[in-house]
C-alpha positions in Angstrom: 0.0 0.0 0.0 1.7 3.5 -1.0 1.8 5.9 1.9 -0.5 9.3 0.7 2.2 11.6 2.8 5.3 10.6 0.7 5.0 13.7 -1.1 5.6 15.5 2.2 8.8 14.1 3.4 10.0 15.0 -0.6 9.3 18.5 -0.1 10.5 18.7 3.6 14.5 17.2 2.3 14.3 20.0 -0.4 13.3 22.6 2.2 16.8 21.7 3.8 20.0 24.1 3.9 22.9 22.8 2.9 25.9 23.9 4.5 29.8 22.8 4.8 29.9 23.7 8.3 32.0 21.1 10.8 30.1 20.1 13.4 29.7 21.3 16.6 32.3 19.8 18.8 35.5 21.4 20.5 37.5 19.8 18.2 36.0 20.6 14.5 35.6 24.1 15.9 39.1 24.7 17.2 38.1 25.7 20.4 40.0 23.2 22.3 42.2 23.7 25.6 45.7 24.8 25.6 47.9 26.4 27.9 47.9 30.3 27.7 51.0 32.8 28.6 49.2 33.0 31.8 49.8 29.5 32.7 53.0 28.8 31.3 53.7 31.5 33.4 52.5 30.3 36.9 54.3 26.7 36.1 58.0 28.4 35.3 57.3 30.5 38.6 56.5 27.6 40.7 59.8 25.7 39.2 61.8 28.7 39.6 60.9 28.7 43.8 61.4 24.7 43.8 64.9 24.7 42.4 65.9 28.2 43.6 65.0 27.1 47.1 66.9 23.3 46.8 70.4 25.0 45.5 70.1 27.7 48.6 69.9 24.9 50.7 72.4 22.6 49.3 74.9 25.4 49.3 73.9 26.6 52.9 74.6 23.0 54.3 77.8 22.5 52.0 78.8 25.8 53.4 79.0 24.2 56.7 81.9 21.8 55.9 85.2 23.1 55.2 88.3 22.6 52.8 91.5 22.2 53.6 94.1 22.2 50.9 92.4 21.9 48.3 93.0 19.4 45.8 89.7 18.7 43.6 86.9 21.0 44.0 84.4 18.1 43.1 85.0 16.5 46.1 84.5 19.4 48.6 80.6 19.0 48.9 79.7 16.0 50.4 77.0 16.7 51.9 77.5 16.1 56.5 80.1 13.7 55.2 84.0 13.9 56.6 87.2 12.2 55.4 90.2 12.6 54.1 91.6 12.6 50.3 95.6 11.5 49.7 96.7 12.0 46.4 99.7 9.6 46.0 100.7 9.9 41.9 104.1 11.2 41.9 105.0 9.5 44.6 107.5 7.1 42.9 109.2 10.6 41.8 110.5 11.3 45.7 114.2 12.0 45.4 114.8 10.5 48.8 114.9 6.7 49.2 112.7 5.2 52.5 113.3 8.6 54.3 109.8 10.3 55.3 109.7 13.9 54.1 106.9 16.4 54.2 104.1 15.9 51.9 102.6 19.1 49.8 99.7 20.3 51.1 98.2 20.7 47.3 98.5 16.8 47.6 95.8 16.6 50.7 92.0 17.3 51.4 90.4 17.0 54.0 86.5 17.6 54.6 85.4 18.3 57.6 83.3 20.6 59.8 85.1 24.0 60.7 86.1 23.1 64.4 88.2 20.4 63.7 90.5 23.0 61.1 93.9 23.1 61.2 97.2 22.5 59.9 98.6 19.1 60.3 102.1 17.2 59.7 101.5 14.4 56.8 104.5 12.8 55.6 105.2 10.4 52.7 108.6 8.4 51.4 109.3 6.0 48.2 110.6 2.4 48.9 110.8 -0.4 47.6 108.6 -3.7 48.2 108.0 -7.5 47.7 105.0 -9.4 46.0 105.0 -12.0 45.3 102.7 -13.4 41.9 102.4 -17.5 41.1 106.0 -18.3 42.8 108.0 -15.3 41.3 108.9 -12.4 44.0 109.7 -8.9 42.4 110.3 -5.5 44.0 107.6 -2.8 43.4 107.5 0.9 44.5 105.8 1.1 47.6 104.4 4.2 48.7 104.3 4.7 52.1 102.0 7.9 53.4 101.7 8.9 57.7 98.8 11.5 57.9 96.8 13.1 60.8 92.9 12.5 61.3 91.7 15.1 62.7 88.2 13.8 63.6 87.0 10.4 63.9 84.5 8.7 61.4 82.1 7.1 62.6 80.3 4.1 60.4 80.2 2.7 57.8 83.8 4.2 56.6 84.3 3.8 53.0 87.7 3.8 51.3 88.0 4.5 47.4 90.5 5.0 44.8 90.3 8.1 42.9 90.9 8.7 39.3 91.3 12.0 37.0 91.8 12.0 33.5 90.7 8.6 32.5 87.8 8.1 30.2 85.9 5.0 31.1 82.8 7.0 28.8 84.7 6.5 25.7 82.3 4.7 23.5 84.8 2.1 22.1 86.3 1.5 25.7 82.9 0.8 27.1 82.2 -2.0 24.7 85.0 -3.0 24.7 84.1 -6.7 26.5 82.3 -10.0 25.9 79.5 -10.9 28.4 79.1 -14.2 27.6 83.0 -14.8 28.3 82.8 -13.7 31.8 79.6 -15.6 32.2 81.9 -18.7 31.8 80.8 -19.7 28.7 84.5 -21.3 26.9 83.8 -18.6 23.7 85.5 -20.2 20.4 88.5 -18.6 18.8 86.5 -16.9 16.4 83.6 -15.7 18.7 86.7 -13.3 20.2 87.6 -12.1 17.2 84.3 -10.7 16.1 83.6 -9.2 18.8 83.7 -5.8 20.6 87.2 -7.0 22.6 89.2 -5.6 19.3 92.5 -4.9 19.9 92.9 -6.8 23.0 90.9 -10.0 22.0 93.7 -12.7 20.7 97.5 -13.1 21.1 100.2 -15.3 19.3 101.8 -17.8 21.6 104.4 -20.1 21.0 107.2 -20.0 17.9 104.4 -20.9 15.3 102.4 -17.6 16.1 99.6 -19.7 17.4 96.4 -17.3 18.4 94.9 -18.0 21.3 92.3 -16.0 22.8 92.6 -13.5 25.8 90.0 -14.3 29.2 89.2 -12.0 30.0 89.0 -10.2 26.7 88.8 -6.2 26.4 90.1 -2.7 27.1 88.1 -2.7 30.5 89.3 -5.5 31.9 93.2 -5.6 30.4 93.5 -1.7 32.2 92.1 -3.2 35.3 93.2 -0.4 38.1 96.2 -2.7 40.2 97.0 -0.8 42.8 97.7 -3.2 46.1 96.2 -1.1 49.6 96.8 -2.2 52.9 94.9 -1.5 56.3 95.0 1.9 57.8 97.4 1.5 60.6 97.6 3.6 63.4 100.6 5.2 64.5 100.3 5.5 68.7 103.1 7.7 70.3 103.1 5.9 73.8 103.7 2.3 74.8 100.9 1.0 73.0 101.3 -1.5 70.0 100.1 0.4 66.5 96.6 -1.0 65.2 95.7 -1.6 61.9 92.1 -0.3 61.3 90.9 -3.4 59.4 88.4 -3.4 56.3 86.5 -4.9 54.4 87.1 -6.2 50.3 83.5 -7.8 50.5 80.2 -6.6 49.5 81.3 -4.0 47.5 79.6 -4.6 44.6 75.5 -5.5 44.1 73.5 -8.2 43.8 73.0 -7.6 40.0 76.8 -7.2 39.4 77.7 -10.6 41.0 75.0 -12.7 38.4 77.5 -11.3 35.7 80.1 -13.3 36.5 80.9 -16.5 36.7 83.7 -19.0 36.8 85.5 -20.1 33.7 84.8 -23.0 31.7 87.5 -23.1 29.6 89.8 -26.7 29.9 93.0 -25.4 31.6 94.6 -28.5 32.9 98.4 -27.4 32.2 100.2 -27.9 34.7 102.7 -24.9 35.9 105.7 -25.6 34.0 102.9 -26.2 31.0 101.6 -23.0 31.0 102.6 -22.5 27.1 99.6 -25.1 26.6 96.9 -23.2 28.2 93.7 -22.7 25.2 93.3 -19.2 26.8 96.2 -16.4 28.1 95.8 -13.6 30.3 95.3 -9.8 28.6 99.3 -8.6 28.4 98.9 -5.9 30.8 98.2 -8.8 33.6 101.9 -10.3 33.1 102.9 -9.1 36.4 99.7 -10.9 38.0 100.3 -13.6 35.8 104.0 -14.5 34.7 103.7 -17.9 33.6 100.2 -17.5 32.0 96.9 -19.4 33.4 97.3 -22.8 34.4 95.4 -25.5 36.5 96.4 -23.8 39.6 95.9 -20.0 39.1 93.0 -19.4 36.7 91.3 -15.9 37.1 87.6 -16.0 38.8 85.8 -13.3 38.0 83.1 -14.2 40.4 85.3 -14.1 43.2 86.9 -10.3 42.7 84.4 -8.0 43.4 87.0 -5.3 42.8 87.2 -6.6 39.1 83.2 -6.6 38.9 83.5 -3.2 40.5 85.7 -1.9 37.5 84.1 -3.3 35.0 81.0 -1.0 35.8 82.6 1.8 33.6 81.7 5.5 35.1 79.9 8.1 33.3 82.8 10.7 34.2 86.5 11.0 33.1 86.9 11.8 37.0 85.2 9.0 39.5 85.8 7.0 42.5 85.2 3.2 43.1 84.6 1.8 46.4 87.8 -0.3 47.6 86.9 -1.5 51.3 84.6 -0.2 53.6 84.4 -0.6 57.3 80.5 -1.0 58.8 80.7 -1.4 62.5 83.7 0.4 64.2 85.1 4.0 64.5 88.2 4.8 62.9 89.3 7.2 65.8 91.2 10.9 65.8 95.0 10.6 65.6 97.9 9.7 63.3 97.7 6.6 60.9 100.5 5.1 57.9 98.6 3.9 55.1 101.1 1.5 52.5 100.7 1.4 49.2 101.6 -0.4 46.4 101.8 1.6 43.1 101.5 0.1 40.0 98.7 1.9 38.0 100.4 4.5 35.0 97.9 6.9 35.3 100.3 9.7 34.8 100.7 8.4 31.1 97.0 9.5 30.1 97.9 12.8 32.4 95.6 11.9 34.7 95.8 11.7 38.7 95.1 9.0 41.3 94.1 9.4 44.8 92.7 7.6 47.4 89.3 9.3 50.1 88.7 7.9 53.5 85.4 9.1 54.7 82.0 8.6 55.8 78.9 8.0 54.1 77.2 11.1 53.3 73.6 11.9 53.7 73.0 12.5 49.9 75.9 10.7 48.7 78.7 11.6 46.6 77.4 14.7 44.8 79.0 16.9 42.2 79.8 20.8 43.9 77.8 22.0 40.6 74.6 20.6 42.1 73.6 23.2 44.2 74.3 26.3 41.8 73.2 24.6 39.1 69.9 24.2 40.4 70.0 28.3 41.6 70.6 29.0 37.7 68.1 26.8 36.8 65.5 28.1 39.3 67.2 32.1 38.3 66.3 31.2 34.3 62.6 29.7 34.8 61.5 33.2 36.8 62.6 35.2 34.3 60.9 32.7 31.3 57.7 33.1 34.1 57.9 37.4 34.0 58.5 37.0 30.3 55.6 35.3 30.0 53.8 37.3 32.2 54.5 40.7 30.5 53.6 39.0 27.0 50.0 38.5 28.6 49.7 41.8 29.3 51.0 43.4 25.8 47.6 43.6 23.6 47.7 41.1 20.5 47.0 42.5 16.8 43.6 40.8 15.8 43.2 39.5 12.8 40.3 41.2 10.9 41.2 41.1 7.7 42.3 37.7 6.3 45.0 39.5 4.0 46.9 41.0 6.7 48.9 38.0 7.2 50.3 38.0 3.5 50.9 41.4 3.8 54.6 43.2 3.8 55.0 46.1 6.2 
């Protein structure tokens, strides 16, 4: 049955307007929210006070601990943190032979609150020492320092080395490894060679130039840092016996850092005078460590030298510290101590400086001096981004009336 009102919608659809409008949502119609001067300018104000007011108070507590010949800058501003930095480089360059002789004051640092100041003896001398390495003894330079601690540190006290001037951060040195070597895996010949290890990834042994490859294999791990510290030992004027201050070689590293490692599976069963059969040698810088090459008897562990693991965690910086013992339960007491050392480490070849930092833990940790001022810049720069911001609010926009204005030349 046809429907007598069709003529009605027919008329009613050409009665409509036709139109290329959008529709009527925020979106089509450009009227969606963004943020204005005015609140780009409330958000760099409020960042400005945050940072302004952190980097016054990092510099009004840093403030509070002072430096004593100053060596390194970078270490001045540990934050409630005391200790003591020795810097031992040219110490194999002492004319005098096992004969103590004042030590430079640009050569010390010392961090600590403003009433334990003041000037102190320290003494150093050159002489030679013993190690012995798999049966063979040799003399080495050892290094022997006597310094005065004016305060004492209270627990945990953490010893590190310090280095200047070496670049861990390169982007060929911090590749330089292969992770599935220290993970114990026995890595073929030819694995070695194609990987990052380059230049220090095979050697030729014996008189047909047979390549072998290098465990571990590397930059990182063949300029493994080799200086040999001993205990803090302090130096007691009266009848007493000197004490050593012992610490700890142990849990230096984390949890993560000791999965990494594991123990070698490569078959070294040569015997010591057999070493020249061994299917893997050490890196040549370890030939000291190491003079008659890996055998049954002295095959390197990673998993068992956290110092090793420690090192092999490159550093961001050409100038870091690594943690190289650490004392968690007793005082190391105000006086005089002698602190031996055995120096083997060239890093006066790269122009760089090595030192070593007895101190306490600090409430913040080890933090760069910049910290605080950089964050009173920072804050400095976002208020005056907020009052630009602010004073472009207020300065009245040109509207566009005519769409040729913005084709227009003036």
């Amino acid at each position: 049955m046809v429907s007598l009102t069709w003529w009605k919608r027919e008329t009613t659809e050409e009665n409509k307007v036709r139109s290329r409008r959008p529709k009527e949502t925020a979106y089509n119609q450009e009227r969606m929210k963004a943020w204005d001067p005015k609140t780009s300018s409330l958000i760099f104000l409020v960042l400005g006070i945050i940072l302004s007011s952190f980097g016054v108070f990092w510099v009004v507590v840093n403030s509070k601990i002072t430096l004593h010949k100053n060596v390194y800058t970078d270490l001045v501003n540990i934050l409630k943190s005391r200790g003591i930095q020795l810097d031992y480089t040219t110490c194999h360059e002492i004319e005098s032979y096992n004969q103590l002789e004042t030590m430079p004051d640009r050569l010390i640092a010392e961090y600590m609150p403003r009433k334990f100041a003041g000037q102190s003896l320290n003494r150093w001398k050159r002489a030679n020492g013993t190690l012995t390495f798999d049966g063979i003894t040799k003399n080495y330079t050892l290094c022997t320092i006597e310094f005065h601690l004016p305060a004492d540190l209270k627990p945990p006290v953490l010893f590190h080395y310090h280095l200047t001037n070496f670049h861990q951060n390169h982007r060929n040195y911090g590749t330089s490894r292969h992770d599935r070597q220290l993970k114990g895996e026995s890595t073929s010949l030819d694995s070695i060679k194609g990987s990052a290890c380059k230049d220090v990834a095979v050697v030729k042994s014996g008189n047909e130039g047979e390549e072998k490859p290098i465990y571990p294999c590397g930059l990182i791990a063949a300029s493994y840092f080799n200086d040999t510290f001993g205990y803090p030992q302090r130096i007691n004027s009266g009848p007493r016996e000197d004490v050593f201050y012992n610490m700890s070689k142990d849990d230096i590293v984390s949890r993560h850092d000791r999965f990494l490692y594991k123990p070698s599976t490569y078959n070294v069963t040569a015997a010591p005078v057999d070493w020249k059969d061994s299917p893997v040698v050490p890196p040549p810088s370890w030939a000291e460590r190491y003079p008659k090459g890996y055998h049954k008897g002295n095959m390197f562990d990673p998993s068992m030298d956290e110092s090793f693991m420690l090192w092999m965690r490159t550093a961001s910086s050409p100038r870091f510290a690594k943690l190289a013992m650490h004392n968690d339960h007793d005082i190391m007491e105000e006086g005089r101590y002698r602190l031996e050392i055995f120096s083997h480490f060239p890093i006066q070849k790269s122009g760089g400086r090595k030192s070593v930092i007895i101190s306490t833990r600090s409430l913040g940790g080890a933090h760069n001096p910049f910290l605080g001022w950089a964050n009173i810049g920072t804050g400095a720069a976002c208020v005056l981004l907020s009052a630009f911001f602010a004073l472009s609010s207020l300065w009245p926009s040109i509207p566009l009336v005519y769409h040729s204005y913005p084709h227009e030349n003036y």
